[in-house]
C-alpha positions in Angstrom: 0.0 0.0 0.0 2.7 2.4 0.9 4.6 1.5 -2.6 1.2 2.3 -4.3 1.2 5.7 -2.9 4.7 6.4 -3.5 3.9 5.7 -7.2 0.9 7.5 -7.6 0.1 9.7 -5.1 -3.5 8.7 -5.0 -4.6 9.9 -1.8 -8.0 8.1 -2.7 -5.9 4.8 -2.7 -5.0 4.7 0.8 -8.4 5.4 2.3 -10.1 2.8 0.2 -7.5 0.0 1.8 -7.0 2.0 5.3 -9.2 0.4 7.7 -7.7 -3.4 6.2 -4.5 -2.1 6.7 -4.8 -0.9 10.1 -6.4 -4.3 11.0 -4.0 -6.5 9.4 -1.1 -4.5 12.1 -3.9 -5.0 14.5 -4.0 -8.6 14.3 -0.1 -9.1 13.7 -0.1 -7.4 16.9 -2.2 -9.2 19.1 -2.0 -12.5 17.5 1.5 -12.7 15.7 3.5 -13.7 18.6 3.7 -14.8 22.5 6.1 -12.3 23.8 9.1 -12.4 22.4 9.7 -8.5 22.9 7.0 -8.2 20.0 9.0 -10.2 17.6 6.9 -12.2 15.0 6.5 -16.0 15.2 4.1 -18.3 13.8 2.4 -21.0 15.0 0.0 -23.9 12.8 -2.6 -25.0 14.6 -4.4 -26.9 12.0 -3.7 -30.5 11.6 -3.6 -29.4 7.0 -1.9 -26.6 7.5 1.6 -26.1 7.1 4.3 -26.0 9.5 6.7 -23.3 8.0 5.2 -20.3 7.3 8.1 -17.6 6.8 9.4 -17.2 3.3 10.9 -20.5 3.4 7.5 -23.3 3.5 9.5 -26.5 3.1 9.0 -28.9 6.6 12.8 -28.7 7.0 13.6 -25.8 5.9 14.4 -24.3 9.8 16.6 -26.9 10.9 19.2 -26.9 13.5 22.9 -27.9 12.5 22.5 -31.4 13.6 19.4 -31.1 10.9 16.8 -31.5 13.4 13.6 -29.7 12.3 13.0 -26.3 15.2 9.8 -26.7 16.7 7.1 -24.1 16.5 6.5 -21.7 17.5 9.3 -19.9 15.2 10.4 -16.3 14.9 12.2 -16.2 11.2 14.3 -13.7 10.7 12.9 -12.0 7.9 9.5 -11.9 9.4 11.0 -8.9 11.5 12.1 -7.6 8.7 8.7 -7.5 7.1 7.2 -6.5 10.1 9.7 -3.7 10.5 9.3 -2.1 7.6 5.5 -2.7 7.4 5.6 -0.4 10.5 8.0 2.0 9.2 5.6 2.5 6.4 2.8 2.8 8.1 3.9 5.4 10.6 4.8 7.4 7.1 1.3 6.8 5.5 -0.7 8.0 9.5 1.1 11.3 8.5 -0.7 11.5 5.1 -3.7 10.4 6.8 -3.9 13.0 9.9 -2.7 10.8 12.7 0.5 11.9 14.3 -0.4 9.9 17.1 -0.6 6.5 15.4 2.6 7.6 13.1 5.0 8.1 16.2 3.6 4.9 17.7 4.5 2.7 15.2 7.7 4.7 14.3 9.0 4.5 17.4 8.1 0.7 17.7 9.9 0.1 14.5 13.1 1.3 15.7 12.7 -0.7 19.1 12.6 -3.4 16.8 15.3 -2.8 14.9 17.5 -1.8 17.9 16.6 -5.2 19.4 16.8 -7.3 16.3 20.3 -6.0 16.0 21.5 -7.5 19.2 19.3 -10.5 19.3 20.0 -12.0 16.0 23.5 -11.3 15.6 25.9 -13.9 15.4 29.8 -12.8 16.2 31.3 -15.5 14.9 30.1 -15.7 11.8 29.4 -12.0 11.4 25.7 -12.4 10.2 22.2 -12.9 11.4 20.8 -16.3 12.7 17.9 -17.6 10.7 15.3 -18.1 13.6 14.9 -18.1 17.4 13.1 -21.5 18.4 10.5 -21.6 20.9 13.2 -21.0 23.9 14.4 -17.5 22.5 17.6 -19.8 21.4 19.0 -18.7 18.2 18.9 -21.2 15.1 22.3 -20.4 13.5 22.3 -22.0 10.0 23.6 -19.9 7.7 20.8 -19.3 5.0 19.7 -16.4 2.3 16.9 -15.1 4.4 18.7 -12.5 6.3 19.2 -11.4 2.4 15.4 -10.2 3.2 16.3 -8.2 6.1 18.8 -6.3 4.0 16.1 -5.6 1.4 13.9 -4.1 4.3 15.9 -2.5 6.3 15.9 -3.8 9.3 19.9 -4.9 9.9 21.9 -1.7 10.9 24.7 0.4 9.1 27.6 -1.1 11.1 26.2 -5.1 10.4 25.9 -3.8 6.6 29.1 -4.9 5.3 29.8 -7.6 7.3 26.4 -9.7 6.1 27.1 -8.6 2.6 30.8 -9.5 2.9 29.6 -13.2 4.5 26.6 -13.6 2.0 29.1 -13.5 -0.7 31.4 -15.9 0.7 32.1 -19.2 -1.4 29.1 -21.5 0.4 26.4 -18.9 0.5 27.2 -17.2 -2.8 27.1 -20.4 -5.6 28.4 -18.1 -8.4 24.9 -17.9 -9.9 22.7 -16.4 -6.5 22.7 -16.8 -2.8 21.8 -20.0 -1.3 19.0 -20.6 0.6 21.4 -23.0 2.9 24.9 -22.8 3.4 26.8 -25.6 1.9 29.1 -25.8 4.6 25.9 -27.0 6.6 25.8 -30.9 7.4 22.4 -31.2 5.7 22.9 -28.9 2.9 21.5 -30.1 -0.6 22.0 -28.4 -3.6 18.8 -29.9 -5.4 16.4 -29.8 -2.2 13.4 -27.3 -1.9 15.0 -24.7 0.7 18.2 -26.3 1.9 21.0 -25.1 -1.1 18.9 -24.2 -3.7 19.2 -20.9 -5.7 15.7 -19.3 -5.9 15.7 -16.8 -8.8 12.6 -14.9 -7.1 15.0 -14.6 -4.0 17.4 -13.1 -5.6 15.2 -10.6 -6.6 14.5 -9.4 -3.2 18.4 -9.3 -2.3 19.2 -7.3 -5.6 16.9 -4.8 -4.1 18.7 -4.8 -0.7 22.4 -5.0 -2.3 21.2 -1.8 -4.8 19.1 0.1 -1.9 22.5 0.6 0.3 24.9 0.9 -1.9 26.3 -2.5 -2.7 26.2 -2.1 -6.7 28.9 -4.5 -7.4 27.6 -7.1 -5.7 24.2 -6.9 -6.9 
């Protein structure tokens, strides 16, 4: 919705989709996870429905280095990112819409987030982001191209910038045709599974868009 306004700058576009908008943060809110600091997590409850639902679906596509599948409920990385920048946005779009209240709200919960993120998720060692926290607030620490969509969004700061990029582009993320979804240095890694080594084209998409946003244009 904000990307729709910032294109046209139909103001007749945002109040047509305002109120479902405003409810979808509502219910992320209240519903989207079980206090983790108001990180996002999900949760399948139905017995048909499926057990990963971040960007990556695949059952073991959140596994820990022993290749164990992480139980739900599961906070993915680049659901923070999503729900960063989805609150970013909309703290922009209350300003176009006459409510300074709501807009420093969410702004100022968007940087919490990201201030938070940044220390949570960070992995020294390795000098990028962990793919998950499990249901113990433990982080999951395989190597994988989602924190490619927290570059895209925003969320990772200016002094972890380098660093992921530099890591992501390391020779068993970075296959010489796009980032893989697993690290092949990983004991489970597969280079023709659904989300454990592939190369997604689509993904790469998202992390040109990250790579060109901040400056990286020879990588991307």
């Amino acid at each position: 919705l904000a990307n729709l306004y910032a294109w046209t700058g139909d103001r007749r576009v945002l109040e047509r989709h305002w109120d479902a908008a405003r409810r979808i943060l509502d219910w992320a809110r209240e519903y989207g996870h079980a206090g983790r600091d108001g990180y996002l997590e999900y949760l399948t409850r139905s017995s048909k429905g499926t057990k990963n639902q971040g960007w990556k679906d695949s059952g073991d596509a959140i596994i820990y280095d022993d290749g164990s599948p992480v139980p739900a409920a599961i906070a993915t990385c680049e659901l923070q990112g999503y729900w960063y920048i989805a609150q970013q946005l909309m703290g922009l779009l209350c300003e176009v819409m006459n409510c300074p209240g709501d807009s420093t709200a969410l702004l100022r919960s968007a940087a919490g987030l990201k201030r938070r993120f940044n220390e949570d998720w960070w992995i020294p060692d390795e000098q990028f982001f962990a793919v998950a926290l499990d249901p113990d607030n433990r982080q999951v620490g395989a190597l994988t191209s989602n924190v490619g969509h927290c570059l895209a969004t925003g969320i990772i700061d200016m002094p972890h910038r380098a660093p992921v990029v530099g890591r992501m582009f390391a020779p068993d993320l970075y296959s010489g045709w796009g980032i893989r979804t697993l690290s092949s240095s990983h004991a489970f890694y597969n280079p023709l599974s659904y989300h454990r080594g592939t190369v997604w084209a689509v993904e790469q998409g998202t992390i040109i868009f990250g790579l060109r946003r901040f400056g990286f244009n020879a990588r991307a």
